[in-house]
C-alpha positions as CSV (number, residue, x, y, z in Angstrom):
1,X,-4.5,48.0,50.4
2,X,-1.0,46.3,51.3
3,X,-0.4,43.2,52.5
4,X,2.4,41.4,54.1
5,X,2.7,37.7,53.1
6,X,5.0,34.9,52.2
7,X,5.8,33.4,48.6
8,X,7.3,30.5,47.3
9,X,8.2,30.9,43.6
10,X,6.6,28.4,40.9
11,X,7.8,30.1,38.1
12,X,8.2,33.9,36.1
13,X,7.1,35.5,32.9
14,X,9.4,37.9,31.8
15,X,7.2,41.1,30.5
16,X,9.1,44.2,28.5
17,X,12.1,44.8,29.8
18,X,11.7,45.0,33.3
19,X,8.7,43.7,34.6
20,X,8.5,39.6,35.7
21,X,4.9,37.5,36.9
22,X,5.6,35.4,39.4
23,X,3.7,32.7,39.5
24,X,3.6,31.4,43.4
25,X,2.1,29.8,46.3
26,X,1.1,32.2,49.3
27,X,-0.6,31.1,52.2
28,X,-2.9,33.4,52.3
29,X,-4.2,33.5,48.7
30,X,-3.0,29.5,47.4
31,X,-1.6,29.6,43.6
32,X,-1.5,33.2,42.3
33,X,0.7,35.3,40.0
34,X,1.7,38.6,40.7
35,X,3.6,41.6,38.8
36,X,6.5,42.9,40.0
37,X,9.2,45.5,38.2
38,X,13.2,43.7,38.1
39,X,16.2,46.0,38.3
40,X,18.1,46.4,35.3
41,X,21.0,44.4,35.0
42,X,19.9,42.3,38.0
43,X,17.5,41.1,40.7
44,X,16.4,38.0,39.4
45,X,18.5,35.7,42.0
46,X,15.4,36.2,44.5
47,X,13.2,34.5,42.2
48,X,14.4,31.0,41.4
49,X,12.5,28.4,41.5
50,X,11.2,27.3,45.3
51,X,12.3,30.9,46.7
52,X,10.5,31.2,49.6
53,X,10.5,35.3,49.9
54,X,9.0,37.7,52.6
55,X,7.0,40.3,50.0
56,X,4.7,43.1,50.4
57,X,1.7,43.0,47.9
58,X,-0.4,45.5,46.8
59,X,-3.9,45.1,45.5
60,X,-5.1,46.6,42.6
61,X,-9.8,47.0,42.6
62,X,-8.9,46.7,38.6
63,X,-7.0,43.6,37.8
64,X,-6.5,40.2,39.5
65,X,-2.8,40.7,38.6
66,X,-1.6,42.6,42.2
67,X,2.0,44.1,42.7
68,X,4.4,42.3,44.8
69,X,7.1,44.3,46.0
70,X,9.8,44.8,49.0
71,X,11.4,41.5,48.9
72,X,13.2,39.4,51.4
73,X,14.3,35.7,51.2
74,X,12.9,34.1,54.4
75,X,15.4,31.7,54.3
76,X,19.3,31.6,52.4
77,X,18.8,27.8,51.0
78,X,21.9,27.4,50.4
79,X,22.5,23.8,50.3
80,X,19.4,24.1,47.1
81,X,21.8,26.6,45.1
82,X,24.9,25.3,45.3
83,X,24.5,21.5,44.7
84,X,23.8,21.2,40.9
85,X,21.9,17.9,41.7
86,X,19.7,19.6,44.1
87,X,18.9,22.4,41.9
88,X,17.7,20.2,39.1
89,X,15.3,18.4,41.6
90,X,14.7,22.0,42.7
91,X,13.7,22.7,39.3
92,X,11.7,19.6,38.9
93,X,9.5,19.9,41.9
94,X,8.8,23.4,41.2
95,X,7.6,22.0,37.5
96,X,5.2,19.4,39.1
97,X,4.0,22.4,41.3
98,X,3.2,25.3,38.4
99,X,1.3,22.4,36.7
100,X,-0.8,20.7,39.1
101,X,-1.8,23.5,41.3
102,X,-4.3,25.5,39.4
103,X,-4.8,29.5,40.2
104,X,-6.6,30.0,43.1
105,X,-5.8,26.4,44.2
106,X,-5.6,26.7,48.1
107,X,-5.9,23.4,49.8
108,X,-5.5,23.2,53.1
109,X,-1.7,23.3,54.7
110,X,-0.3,23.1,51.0
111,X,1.7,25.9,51.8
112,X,3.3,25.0,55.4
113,X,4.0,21.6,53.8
114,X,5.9,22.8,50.8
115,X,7.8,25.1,52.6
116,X,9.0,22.3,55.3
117,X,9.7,20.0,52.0
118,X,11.7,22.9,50.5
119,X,13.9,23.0,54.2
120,X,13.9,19.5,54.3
121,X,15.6,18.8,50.8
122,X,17.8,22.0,51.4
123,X,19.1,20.2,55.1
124,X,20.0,16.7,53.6
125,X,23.5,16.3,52.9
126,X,23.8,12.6,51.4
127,X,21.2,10.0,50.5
128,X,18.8,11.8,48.7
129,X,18.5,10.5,45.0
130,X,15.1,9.3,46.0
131,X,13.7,12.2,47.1
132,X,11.2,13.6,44.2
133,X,9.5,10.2,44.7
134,X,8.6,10.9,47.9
135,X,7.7,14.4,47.1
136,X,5.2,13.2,44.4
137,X,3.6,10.9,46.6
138,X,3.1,13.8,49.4
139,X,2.0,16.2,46.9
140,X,-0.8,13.9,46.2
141,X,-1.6,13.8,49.9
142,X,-1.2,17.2,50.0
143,X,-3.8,17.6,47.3
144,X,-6.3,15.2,48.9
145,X,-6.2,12.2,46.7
146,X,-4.1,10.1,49.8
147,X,-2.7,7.6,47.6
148,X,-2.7,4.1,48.3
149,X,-1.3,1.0,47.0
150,X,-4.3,0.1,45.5
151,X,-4.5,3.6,43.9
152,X,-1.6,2.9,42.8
153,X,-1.4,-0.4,41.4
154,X,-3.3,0.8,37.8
155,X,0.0,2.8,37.5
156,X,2.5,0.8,39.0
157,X,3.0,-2.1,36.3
158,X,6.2,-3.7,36.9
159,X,7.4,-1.7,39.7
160,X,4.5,-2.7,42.4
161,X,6.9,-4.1,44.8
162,X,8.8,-0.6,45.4
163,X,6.0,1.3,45.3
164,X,4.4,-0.1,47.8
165,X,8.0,-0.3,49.5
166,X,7.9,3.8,48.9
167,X,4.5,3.8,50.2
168,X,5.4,1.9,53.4
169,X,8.6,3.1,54.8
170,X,9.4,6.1,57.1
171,X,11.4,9.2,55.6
172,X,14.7,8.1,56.1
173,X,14.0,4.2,55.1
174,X,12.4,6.0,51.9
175,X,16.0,7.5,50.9
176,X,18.1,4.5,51.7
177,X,15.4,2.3,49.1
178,X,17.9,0.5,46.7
179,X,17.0,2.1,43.3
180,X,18.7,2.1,40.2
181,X,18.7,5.3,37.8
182,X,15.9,3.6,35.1
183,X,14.2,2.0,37.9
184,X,13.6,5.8,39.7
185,X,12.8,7.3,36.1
186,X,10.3,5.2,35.4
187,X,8.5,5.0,39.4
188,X,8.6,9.1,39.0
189,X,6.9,8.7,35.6
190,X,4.1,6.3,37.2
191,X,3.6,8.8,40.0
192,X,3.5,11.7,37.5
193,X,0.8,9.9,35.3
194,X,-1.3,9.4,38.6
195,X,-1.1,12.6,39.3
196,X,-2.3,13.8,35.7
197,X,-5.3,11.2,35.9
198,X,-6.2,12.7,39.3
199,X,-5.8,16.6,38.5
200,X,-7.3,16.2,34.8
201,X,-3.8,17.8,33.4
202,X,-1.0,16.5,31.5
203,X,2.2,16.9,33.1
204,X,5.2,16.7,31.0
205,X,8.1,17.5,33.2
206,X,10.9,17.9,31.1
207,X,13.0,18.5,34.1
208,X,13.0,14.7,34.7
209,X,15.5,14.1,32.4
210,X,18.2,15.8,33.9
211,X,17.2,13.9,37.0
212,X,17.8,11.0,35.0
213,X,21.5,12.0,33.9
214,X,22.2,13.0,37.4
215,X,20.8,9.8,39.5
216,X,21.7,6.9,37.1
């Protein structure tokens, strides 16, 4: 049987020569990787991280690993692929995901809320070094464990003032929060280590770092 659906790359796995697993987000299915055959010599622009593609998938009675095929990006995200800033965060977010959201994970709206947070950060021309914060703190909405300041306080150590500013403001007051480049490291770090206490998994984004270079 085929099916029609929408994906929003995680990650890949190269296999042989021209085969990739994409590891993704569908709405219809939550987390779940899929095999698909690459072009040689190209192809692989469809599937950076946070693509959100239009894809046909076919299921196969004998494996859990299904076919994706007939590709279309849903949406050009431009503004994600040509700022080297947003890419890294790109890359970051996408990072968080593939770790927290187990195989088969399919919580409620996850999807529709990734995807508006993936047109969101693609839209925002200026003001946006804060951004991942607030990502991490919807993700953990998003995965049902609605943090709170008192959630949040075992975490927060020194920096309990802005994350319950974080917490408090509205979208746009969120950006505008005055942050230095350690001060932002170490609030994403926080937030990353509450999220590995409430998903039982330890998450060592290494993307962070370049974050760090790039919002000092």
């Amino acid at each position: 049987m085929v099916y029609r659906t929408q994906l929003i790359i995680l990650n890949t796995t190269k296999v042989g020569e021209r085969s990739l697993v994409l590891h993704a987000l569908s709405p219809d299915w939550g987390r779940r990787s899929f095999i698909t055959s690459v072009p040689k010599g190209g192809g692989m622009a469809l599937f950076q991280p946070l693509s959100v593609l239009d894809a046909e998938v076919t299921e196969n009675p004998k494996s859990d690993l299904w076919r994706a095929h007939g590709f279309s990006a849903r949406y050009p995200l431009v503004g994600l692929r040509t700022s080297a800033a947003k890419s890294a965060m790109t890359l970051f977010m996408s990072e968080v995901l593939y770790r927290t959201v187990r195989d088969g994970g399919s919580e409620e709206g996850l999807f529709a809320w990734l995807e508006r947070a993936i047109l969101t950060l693609d839209a925002l021309e200026g003001d946006y070094a804060n951004y991942h914060l607030r990502f991490l703190l919807e993700l953990s909405a998003a995965l049902g464990f609605s943090p709170s300041l008192e959630d949040l306080a075992p975490f927060a150590g020194v920096h309990l003032t802005q994350v319950r500013d974080l917490l408090r403001s509205d979208f746009g007051a969120c950006m505008l929060l005055p942050l230095n480049g350690e001060a932002r490291n170490e609030i994403a770090e926080l937030l990353l280590r509450y999220l590995s206490y409430h998903t039982e998994t330890r998450i060592e984004a290494r993307s962070l770092r370049v974050l760090r270079e790039l919002f000092r």
